[in-house]
C-alpha positions in Angstrom: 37.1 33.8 45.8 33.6 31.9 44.6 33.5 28.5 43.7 31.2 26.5 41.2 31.5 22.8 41.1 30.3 20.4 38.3 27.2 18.8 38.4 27.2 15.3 38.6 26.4 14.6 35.3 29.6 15.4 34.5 31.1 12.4 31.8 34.2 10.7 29.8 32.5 9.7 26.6 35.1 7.0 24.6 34.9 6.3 20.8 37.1 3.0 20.6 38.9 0.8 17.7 37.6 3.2 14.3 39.3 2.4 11.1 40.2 6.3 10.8 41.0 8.9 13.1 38.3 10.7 11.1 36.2 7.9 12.4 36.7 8.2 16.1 37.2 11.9 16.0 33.8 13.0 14.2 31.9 10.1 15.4 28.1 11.6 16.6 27.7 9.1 18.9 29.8 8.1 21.4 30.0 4.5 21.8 30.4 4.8 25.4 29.7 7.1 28.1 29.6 7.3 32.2 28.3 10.2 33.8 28.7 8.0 37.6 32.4 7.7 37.3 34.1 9.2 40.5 37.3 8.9 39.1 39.1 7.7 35.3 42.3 7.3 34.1 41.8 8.1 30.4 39.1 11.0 30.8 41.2 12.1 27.5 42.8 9.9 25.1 44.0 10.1 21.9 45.7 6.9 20.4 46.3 4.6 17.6 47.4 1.2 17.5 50.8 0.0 15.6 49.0 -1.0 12.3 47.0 2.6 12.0 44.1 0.9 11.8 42.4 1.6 15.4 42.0 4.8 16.2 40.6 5.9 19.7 39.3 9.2 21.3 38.3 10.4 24.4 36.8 13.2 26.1 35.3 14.8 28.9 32.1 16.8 29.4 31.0 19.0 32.7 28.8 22.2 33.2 28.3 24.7 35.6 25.8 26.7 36.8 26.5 30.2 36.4 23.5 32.1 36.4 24.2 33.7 39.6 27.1 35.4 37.5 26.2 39.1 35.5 29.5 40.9 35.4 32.2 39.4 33.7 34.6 37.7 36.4 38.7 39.3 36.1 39.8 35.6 36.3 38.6 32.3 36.5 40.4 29.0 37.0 39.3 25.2 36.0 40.4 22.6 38.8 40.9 19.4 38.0 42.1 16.8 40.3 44.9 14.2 38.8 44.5 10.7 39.0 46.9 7.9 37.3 48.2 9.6 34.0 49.6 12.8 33.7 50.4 12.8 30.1 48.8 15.7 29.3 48.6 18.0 26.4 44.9 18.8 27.2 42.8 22.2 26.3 39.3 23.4 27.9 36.5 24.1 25.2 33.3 25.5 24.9 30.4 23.3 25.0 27.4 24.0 22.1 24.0 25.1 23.5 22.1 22.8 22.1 24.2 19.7 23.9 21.8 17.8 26.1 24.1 18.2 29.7 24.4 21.3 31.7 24.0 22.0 35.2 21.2 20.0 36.2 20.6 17.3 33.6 23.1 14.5 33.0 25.3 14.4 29.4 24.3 11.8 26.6 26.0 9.7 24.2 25.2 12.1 21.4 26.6 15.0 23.2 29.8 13.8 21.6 29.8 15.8 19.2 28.6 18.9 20.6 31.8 20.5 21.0 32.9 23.9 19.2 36.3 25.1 17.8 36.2 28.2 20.5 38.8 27.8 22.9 38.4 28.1 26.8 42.2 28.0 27.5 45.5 27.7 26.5 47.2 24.2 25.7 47.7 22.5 29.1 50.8 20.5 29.0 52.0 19.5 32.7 49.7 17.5 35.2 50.0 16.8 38.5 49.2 12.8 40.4 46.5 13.0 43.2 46.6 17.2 43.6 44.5 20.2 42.0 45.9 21.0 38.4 44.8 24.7 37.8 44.0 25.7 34.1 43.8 29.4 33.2 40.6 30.2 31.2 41.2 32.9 28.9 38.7 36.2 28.1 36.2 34.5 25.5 35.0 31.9 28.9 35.3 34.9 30.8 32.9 36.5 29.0 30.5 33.4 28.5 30.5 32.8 32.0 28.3 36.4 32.5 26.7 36.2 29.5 25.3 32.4 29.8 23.4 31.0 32.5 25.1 27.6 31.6 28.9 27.2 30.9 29.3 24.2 29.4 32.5 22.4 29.2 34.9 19.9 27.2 38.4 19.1 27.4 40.2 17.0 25.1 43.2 16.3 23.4 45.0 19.2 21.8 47.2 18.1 19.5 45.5 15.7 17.4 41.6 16.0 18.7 41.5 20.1 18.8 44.3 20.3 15.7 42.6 16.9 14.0 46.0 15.8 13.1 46.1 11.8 12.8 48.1 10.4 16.1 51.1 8.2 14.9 51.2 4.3 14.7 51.6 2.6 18.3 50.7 6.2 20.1 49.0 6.7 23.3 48.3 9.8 25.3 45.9 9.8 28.3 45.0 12.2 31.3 42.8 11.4 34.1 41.2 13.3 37.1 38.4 12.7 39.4 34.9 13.4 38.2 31.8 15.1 40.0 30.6 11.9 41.5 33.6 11.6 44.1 31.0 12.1 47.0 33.4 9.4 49.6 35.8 12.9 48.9 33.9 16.3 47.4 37.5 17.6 48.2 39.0 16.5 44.6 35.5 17.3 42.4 35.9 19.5 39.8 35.3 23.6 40.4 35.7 26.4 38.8 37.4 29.4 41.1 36.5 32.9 40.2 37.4 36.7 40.9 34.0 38.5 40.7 34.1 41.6 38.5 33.2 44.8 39.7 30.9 47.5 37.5 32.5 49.5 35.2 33.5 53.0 36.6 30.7 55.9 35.3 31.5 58.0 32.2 30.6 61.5 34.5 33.9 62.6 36.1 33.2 65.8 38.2 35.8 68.6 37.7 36.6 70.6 40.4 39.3 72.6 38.1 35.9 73.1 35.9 34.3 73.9 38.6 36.5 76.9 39.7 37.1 78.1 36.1 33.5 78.6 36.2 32.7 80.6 39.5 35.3 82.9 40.2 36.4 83.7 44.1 33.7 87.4 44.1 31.1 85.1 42.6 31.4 86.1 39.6 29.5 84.1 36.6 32.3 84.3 34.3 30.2 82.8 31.3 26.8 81.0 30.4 27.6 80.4 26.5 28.8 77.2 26.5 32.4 76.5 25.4 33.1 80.9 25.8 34.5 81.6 29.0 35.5 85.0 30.1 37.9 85.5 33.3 34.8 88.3 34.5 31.9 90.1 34.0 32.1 92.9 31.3 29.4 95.6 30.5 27.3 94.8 27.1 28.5 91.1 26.9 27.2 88.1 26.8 28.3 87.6 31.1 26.3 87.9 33.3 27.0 88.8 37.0 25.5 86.6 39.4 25.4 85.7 43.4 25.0 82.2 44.8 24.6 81.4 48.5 22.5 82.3 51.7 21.3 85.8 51.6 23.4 89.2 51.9 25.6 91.2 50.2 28.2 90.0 48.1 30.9 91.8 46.1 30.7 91.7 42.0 33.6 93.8 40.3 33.6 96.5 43.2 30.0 96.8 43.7 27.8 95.5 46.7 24.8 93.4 45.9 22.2 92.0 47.9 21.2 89.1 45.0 21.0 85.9 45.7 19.8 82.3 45.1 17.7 80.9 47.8 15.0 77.7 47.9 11.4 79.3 48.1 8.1 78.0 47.8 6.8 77.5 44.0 3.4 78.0 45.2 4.0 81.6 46.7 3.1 84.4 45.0 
């Protein structure tokens, strides 16, 4: 099973204290980001403080390289090592192409708000301190992950981030995991584990039933109109008799016959 792990430029990016949860949620820029963070306790966040007027949202960016990837995978899995808060009611999403991080170049502020409404996996809503938590990604990453050279990534809060529903007064919610830059411990970076696909089957199936209806056991040529098959030869019809092998007689409804097919040379006259 082939792994692809995150490049390092992997990054929580935090919009802090907004008047509105509009304000956090659809800010452009995030007001801060670290793409050197080996491990965070609020990678997502969604919260709002007990007057509902400081709103804060978090989220996490990574991309993988998946250009060695042509046929669509039959699974694929996004591991995520826990760290501190296990609070989660997370979802994986897909990443626009035009966002300034992938697999080789780090995420920026403004990357923020390059995430889509296309979902890479189901609501995640269990997590696991200091171990692997394994998310499911559904068909549409499946697909993405053959069709694009880089998969790009975000996961963030599901009810009120991915939904947009304002969090209530005095709320928090936070997740954390380790992040690309855990070198001391590559152990708990963040991969993606795959099932490679396989081609699809061709659309010729050889018959042998068809086969057999064909040719019967005297060698007989029951038919060369296409779709009109007669069980023999018959005088003044469209069958024709006919004798396939290596050379010698062969017996066509009772009668001996020397005719055959053979190779020969086309230049022979």
């Amino acid at each position: 099973m082939p792994n692809i792990y995150a490049h390092t430029g992997d990054a929580y990016m935090r919009v802090d204290d907004e008047a509105t949860w509009a304000g956090a949620r659809d800010a452009t820029v995030a007001e801060i980001i670290s793409t050197t963070a080996v491990k965070y306790n609020s990678s997502v966040k969604a919260a709002a403080n007990l007057g509902g007027n400081q709103y804060d949202c978090y989220r996490y960016f990574a991309a993988f390289d998946t250009s060695g990837i042509t046929i669509k995978p039959e699974s694929a899995t996004l591991k995520l090592y826990g760290f501190t808060y296990t609070d989660a009611q997370i979802i994986v999403i897909k990443v626009n192409s035009g966002a300034t991080g992938n697999s080789s170049t780090d995420y920026v502020a403004a990357d923020f708000s390059q995430t889509s409404s296309t979902a890479y996996s189901l609501e995640v809503t269990s997590w696991t301190d200091e171990a692997y938590n394994e998310i499911t990604l559904n068909d549409t990453a499946l697909t993405d992950m053959a069709s694009l050279s880089e998969f790009k990534i975000a996961v963030i809060d599901h009810d009120y981030d991915f939904n947009n529903q304002t969090p209530p007064n005095s709320f928090t919610r936070r997740t954390g995991w380790y992040h690309a830059d855990e070198v001391a411990d590559p152990s708990k970076d963040p991969l993606i584990s795959y099932v490679a696909g396989s081609e699809p089957a061709s659309d010729f199936t050889h018959s042998q039933v068809e086969a057999s209806s064909l040719v019967g056991d005297d060698y007989t040529i029951n038919s060369f109109k296409s779709g009109s098959l007669g069980s023999q030869y018959e005088r003044n019809s469209d069958q024709v008799p006919f004798s396939l092998g290596v050379r010698g007689p062969r017996h066509l409804r009772g009668r001996t016959t020397s005719y055959s097919v053979t190779l020969g040379d086309k230049n022979k006259k």
